[in-house]
C-alpha positions as a printed NumPy array, in Angstrom:
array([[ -5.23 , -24.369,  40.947],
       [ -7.812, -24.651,  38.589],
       [ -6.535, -27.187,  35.256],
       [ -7.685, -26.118,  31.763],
       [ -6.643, -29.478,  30.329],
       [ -5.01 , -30.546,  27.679],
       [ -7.697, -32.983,  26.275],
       [ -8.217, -33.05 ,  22.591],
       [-12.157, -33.715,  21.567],
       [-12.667, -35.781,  18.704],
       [-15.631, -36.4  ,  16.468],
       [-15.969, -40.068,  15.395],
       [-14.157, -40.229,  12.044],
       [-13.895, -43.481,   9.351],
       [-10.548, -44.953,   8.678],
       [-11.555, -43.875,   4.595],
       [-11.344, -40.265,   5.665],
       [ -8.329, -39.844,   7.769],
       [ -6.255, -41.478,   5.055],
       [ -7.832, -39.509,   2.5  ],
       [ -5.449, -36.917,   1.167],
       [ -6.785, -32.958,   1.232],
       [ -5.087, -32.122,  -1.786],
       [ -3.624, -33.926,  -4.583],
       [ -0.695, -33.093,  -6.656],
       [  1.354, -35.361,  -9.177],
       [  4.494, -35.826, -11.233],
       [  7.037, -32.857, -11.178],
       [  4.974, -30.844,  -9.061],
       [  4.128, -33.598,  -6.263],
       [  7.942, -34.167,  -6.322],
       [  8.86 , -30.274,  -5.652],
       [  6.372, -29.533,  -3.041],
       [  7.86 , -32.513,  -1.34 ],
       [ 10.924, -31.12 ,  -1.297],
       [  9.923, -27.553,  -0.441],
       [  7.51 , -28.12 ,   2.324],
       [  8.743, -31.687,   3.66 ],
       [  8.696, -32.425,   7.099],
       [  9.99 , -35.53 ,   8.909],
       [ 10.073, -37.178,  12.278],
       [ 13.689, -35.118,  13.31 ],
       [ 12.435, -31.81 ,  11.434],
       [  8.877, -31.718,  12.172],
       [  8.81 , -27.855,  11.897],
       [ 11.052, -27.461,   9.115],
       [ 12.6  , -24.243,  10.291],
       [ 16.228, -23.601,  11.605],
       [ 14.046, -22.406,  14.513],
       [ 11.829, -25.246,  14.948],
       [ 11.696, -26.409,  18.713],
       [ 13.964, -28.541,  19.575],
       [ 13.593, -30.382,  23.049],
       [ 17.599, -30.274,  22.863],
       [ 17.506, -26.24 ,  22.587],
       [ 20.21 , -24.925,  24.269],
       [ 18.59 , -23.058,  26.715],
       [ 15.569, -25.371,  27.004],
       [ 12.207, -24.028,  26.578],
       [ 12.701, -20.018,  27.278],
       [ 15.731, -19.336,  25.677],
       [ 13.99 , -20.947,  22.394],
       [ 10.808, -18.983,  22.591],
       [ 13.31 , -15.602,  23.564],
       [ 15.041, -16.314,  20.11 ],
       [ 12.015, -17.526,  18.544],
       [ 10.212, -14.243,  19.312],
       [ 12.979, -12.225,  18.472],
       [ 12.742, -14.252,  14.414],
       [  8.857, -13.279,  14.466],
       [  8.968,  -9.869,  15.002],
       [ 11.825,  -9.217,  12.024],
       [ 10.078, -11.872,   9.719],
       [  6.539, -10.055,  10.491],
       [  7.744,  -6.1  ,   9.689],
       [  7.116,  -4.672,  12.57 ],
       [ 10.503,  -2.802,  12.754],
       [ 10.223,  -1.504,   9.401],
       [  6.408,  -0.551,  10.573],
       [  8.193,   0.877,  13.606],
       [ 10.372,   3.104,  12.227],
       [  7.75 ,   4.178,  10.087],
       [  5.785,   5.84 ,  12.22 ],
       [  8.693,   7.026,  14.271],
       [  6.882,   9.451,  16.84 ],
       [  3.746,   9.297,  16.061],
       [  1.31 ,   9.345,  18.892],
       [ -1.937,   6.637,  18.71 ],
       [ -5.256,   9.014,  18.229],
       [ -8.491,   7.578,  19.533],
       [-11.912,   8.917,  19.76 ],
       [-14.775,   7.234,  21.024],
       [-18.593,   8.405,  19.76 ],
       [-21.697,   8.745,  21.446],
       [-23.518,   5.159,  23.509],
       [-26.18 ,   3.249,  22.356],
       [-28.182,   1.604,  24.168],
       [-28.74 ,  -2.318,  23.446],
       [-29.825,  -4.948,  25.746],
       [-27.801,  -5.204,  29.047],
       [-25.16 ,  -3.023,  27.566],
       [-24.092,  -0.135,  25.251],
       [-22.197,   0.082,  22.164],
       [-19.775,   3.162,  20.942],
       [-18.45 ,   3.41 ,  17.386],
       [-15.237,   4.632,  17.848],
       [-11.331,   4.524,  15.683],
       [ -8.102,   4.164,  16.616],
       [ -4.93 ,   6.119,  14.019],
       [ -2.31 ,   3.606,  14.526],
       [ -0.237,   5.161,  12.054],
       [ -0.027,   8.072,  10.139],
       [ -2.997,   8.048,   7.264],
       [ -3.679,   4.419,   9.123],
       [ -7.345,   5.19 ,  11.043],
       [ -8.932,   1.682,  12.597],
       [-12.534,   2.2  ,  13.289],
       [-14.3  ,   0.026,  15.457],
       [-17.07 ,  -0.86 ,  17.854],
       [-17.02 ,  -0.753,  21.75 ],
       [-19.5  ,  -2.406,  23.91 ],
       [-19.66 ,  -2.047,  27.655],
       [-21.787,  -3.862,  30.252],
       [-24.2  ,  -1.817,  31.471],
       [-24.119,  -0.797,  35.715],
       [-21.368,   0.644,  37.405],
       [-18.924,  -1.553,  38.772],
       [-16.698,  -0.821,  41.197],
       [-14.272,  -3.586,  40.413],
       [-12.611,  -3.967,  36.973],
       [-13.775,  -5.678,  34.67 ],
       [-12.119,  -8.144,  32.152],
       [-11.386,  -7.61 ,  28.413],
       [-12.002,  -8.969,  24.779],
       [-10.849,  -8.207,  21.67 ],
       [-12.608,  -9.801,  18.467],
       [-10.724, -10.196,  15.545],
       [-12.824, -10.836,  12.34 ],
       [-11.38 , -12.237,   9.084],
       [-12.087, -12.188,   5.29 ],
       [-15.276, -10.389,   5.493],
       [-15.412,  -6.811,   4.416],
       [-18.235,  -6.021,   6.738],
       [-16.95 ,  -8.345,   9.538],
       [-16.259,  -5.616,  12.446],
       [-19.817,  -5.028,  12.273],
       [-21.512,  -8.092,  12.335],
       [-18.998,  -9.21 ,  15.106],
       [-20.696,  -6.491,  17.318],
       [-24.054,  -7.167,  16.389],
       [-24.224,  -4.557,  13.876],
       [-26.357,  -6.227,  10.683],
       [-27.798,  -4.614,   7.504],
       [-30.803,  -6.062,   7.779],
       [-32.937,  -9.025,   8.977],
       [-31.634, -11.809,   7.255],
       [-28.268, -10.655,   7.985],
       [-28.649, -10.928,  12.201],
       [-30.439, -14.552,  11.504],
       [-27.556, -15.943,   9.314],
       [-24.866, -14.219,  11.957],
       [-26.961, -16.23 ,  14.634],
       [-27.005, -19.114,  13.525],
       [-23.752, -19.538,  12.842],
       [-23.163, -17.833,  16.406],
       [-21.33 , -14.958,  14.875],
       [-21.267, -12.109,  16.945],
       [-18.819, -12.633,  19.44 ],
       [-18.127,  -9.421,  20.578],
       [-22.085,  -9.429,  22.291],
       [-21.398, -12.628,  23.503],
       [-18.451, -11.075,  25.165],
       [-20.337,  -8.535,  26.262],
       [-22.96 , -11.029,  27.772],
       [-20.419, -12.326,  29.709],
       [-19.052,  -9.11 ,  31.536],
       [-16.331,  -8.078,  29.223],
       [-15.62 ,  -4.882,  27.965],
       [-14.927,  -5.594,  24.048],
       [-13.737,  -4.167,  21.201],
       [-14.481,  -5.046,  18.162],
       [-12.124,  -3.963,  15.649],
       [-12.03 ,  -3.454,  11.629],
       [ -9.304,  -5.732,  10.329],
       [ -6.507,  -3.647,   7.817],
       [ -7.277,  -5.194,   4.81 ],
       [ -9.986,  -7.128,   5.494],
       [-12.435,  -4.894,   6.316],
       [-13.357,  -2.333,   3.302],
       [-13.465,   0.256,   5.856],
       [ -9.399,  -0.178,   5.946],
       [ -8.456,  -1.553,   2.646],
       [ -5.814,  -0.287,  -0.032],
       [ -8.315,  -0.761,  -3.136],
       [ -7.061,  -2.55 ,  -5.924],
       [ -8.039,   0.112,  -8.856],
       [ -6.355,  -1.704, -11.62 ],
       [ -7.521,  -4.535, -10.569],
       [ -4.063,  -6.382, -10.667],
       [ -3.796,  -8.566,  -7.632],
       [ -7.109, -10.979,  -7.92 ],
       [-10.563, -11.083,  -6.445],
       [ -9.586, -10.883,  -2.609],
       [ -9.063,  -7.419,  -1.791],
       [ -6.821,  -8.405,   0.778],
       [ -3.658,  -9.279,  -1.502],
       [ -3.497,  -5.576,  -3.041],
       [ -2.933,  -4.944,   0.47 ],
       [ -0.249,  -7.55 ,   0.47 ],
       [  1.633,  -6.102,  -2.061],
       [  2.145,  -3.156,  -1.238],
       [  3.347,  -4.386,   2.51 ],
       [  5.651,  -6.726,   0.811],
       [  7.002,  -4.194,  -1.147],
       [  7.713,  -1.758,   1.7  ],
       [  9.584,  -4.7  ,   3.64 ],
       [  6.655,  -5.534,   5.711],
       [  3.837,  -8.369,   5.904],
       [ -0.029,  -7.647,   6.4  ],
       [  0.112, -10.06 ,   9.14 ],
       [  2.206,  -7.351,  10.634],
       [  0.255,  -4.858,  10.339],
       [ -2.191,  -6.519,  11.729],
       [ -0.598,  -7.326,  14.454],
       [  1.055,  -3.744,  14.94 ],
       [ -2.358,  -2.243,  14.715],
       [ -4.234,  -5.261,  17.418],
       [ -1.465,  -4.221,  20.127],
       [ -1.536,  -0.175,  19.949],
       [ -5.401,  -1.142,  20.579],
       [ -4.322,  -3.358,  23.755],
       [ -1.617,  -0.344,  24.27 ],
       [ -4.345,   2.295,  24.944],
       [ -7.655,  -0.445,  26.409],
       [ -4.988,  -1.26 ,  29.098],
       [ -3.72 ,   1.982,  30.219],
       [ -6.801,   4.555,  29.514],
       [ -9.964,   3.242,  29.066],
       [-11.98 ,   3.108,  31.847],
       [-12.798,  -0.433,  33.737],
       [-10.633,  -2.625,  31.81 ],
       [ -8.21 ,  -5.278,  34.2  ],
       [ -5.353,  -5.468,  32.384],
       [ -4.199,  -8.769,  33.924],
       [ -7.667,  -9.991,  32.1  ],
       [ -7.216,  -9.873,  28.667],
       [ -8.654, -12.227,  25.912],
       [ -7.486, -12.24 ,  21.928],
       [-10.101, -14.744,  19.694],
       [-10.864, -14.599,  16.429],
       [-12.395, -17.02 ,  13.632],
       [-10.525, -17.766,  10.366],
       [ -8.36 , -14.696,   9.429],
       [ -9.002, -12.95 ,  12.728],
       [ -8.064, -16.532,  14.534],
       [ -4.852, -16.654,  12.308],
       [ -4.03 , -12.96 ,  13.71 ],
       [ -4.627, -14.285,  17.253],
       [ -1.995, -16.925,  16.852],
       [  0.917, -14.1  ,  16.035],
       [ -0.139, -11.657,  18.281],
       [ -0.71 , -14.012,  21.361],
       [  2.845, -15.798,  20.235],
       [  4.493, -12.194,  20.751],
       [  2.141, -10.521,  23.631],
       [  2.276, -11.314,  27.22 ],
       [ -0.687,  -8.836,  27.714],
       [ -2.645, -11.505,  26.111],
       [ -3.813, -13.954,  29.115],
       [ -6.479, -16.438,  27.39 ],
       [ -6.097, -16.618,  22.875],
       [ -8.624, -18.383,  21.311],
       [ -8.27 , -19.219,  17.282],
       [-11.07 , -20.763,  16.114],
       [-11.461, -22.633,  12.576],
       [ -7.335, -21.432,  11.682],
       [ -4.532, -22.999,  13.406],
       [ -3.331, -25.462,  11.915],
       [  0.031, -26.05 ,   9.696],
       [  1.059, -23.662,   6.654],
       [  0.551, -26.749,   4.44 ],
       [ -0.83 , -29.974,   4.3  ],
       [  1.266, -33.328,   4.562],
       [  1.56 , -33.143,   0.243],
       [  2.328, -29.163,   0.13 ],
       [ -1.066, -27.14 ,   0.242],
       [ -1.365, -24.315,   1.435],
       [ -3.954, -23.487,   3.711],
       [ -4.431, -19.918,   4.509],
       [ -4.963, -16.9  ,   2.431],
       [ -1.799, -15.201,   0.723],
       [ -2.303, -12.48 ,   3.231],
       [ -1.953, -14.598,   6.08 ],
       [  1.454, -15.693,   4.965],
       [  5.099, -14.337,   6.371],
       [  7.892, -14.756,   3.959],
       [ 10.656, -17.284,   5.327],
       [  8.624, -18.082,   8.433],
       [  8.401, -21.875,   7.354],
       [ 12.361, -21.91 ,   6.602],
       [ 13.96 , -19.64 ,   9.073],
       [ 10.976, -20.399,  12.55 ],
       [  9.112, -23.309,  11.86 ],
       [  5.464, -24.419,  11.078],
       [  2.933, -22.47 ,  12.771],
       [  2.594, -24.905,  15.187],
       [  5.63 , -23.566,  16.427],
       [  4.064, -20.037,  16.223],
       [  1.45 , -20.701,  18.448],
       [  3.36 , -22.89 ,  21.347],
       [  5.221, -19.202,  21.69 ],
       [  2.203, -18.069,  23.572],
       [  3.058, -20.822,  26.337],
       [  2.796, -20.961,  29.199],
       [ -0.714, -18.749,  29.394],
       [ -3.871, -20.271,  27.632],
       [ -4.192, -21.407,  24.871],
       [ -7.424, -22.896,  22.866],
       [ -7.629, -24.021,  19.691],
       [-10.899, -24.716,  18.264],
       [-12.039, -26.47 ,  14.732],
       [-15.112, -27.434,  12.873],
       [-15.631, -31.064,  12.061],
       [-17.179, -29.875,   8.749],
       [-14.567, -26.917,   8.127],
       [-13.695, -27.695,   4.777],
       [-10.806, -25.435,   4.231],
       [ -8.577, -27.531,   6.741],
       [ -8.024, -31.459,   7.355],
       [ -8.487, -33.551,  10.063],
       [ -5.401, -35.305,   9.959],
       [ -3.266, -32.344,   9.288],
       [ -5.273, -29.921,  12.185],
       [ -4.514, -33.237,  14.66 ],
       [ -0.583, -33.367,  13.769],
       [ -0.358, -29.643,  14.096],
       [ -2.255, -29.849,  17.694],
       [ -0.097, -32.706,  18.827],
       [  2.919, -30.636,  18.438],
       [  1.523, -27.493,  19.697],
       [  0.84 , -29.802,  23.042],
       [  4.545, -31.407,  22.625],
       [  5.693, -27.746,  23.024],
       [  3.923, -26.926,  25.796],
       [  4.31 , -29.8  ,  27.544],
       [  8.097, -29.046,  27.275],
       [  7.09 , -25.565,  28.877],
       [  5.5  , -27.17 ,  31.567],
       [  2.132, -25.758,  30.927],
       [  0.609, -28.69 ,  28.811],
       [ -2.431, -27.777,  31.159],
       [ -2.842, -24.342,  29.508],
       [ -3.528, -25.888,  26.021],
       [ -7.07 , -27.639,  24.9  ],
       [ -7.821, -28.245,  21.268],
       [-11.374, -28.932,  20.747],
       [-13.801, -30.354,  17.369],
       [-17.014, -28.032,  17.215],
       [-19.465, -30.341,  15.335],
       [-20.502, -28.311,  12.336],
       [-18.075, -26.294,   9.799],
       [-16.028, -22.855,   9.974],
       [-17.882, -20.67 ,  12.476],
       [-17.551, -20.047,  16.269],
       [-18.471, -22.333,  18.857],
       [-19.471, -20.781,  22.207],
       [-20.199, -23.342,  24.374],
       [-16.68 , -25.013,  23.779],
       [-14.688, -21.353,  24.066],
       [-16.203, -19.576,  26.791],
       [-15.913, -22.053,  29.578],
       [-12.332, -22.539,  28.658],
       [-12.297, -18.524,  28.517],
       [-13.729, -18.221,  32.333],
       [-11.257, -21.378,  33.284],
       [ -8.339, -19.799,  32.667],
       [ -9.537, -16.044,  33.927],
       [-10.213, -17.441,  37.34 ],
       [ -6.48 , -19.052,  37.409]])
């Protein structure tokens, strides 16, 4: 058998910076965040739920009941019950032709009043075998389903997106896989509650937000709801897809969404988050990610989202950061990673996970993820 590895790349780094602290608070508030977010050497995860190696049960019986937590903490009965009978609605539009492959705008209703457009790109030739698939979740960038696929506004649009390699849905393409590219609910303006009072801030996302919290559920849930009807229907009716082939990445927002929906979906063989998995907070309380990529009493009632991610054990499992990413911290990333490989390890798949340094800041980096990609395909 083929081994991924579990080798973790590191940049050279000075003694100055990994004591550094990301974020500094003082006094009364130093004090409480301490309190609320504190995590020590026999509670690293905080959580009731945290893994223990003691679980009774050992590794499976945790990740059953840890499961079981995400899916009520996320919403996704309440989204459930919802929709109650409703059907998933897709249409697919006409194919045009790009180089070595064709792309079809299509949308996906994965709820009532809930219509997900997005972009599907096929390899070109007929193939008699199946071929394996990729979906590319984008994050806080209203026009992100687009420039994922190689769809730009203009010039300088495609030479920014390249050089910051950001368009993986054609390099997924490139590589043989049928991809889909979807708009991200309440990321994407094409799927966005609009804020028309303006109430809830400059991110569009947290009117979104709101209104999920409000109705019981989380916009991670929906997010996640609406990324597995699109696996639902890939897997079972489009033509040329392998279903025992399929690949979940995403950078940022769309690699935070990988983490929950890999930690929940067996369907998912190979996740990749890139530039987003890390802890909730840092070691003195800040927080991280966006509002919108939080889930009410996850931290208290699971664990950190270290925990989250080791769910998706034993299948594979990369985690990729920038050196330069300045929205996360070295130390911080490293002591989420080493506890993400802790859990695994416990699994008996510590092979399955690789955390790897890109060299530059928060973008993609292809010629760290899709060699790990392949790796674990051919397994």
């Amino acid at each position: 058998m083929l081994l991924i590895g579990s080798s973790s790349t590191k940049p050279v780094i000075g003694q100055d910076e990994v004591r550094k602290t990301f974020a500094e608070f003082s006094g009364e508030s130093a004090r409480y965040l301490k309190r609320l977010h504190g995590k020590n050497s026999e509670n690293p995860g905080f959580g009731t739920l945290t893994f223990r190696t003691d679980y009774t049960g050992g590794f499976k019986a945790w990740q059953r009941d840890a499961r079981k937590k995400l899916v009520d903490l996320l919403g996704l009965p309440q989204i459930e019950q919802s929709v109650g009978g409703h059907r998933t609605v897709v249409q697919i539009g006409e194919r045009i032709q790009e180089d070595g492959y064709h792309r079809q705008r299509g949308s996906i209703e994965t709820e009532p009043n809930v219509t997900i457009p997005f972009w599907l790109l096929t390899p070109d030739g007929k193939s008699d075998s199946q071929r394996p698939f990729a979906i590319c979740a984008h994050g806080h960038d209203s026009d992100g389903w687009n420039t994922y696929a190689g769809v730009y506004r203009n010039d300088n649009h495609q030479k920014k997106t390249l050089a910051k390699d950001g368009n993986p849905g054609v390099q997924a393409v490139k590589q043989g896989f049928v991809t889909i590219v979807p708009a991200t609910r309440g990321l994407a303006s094409a799927v966005s509650i609009p804020d028309v009072k303006g109430r809830h801030g400059k991110l569009a996302c947290r009117a979104q937000l709101i209104h999920c919290l409000l109705a019981g559920r989380t916009a991670m849930g929906e997010r996640v709801w609406d990324t597995q009807r699109i696996v639902d229907w890939a897997t079972t009716e489009l033509p040329g897809v392998d279903p025992k082939k399929v690949v979940l990445l995403g950078n940022s927002g769309g690699g935070v969404l990988t983490v929950y929906v890999a930690a929940l979906d067996k369907r998912i063989k190979v996740a990749v988050p890139s530039c987003s998995f890390t802890s909730f907070t840092s070691s003195t309380g800040f927080v991280f990610h966006c509002d919108c990529c939080l889930v009410p009493r996850a931290q208290t009632e699971l664990g950190d989202m270290a925990d989250i991610g080791a769910m998706t054990a034993p299948r594979a499992l990369l985690a990729v950061h920038g050196r330069k990413d300045s929205l996360h911290h070295f130390p911080d990333v490293e002591a989420a990673m080493a506890r993400v490989s802790s859990i695994y390890s416990a699994a008996g798949a510590l092979n399955h996970f690789q955390h790897k340094w890109g060299a530059e800041g928060h973008k993609f980096y292809p010629d760290i993820m899709w060699p790990f990609i392949e790796a674990a395909l051919a397994n």
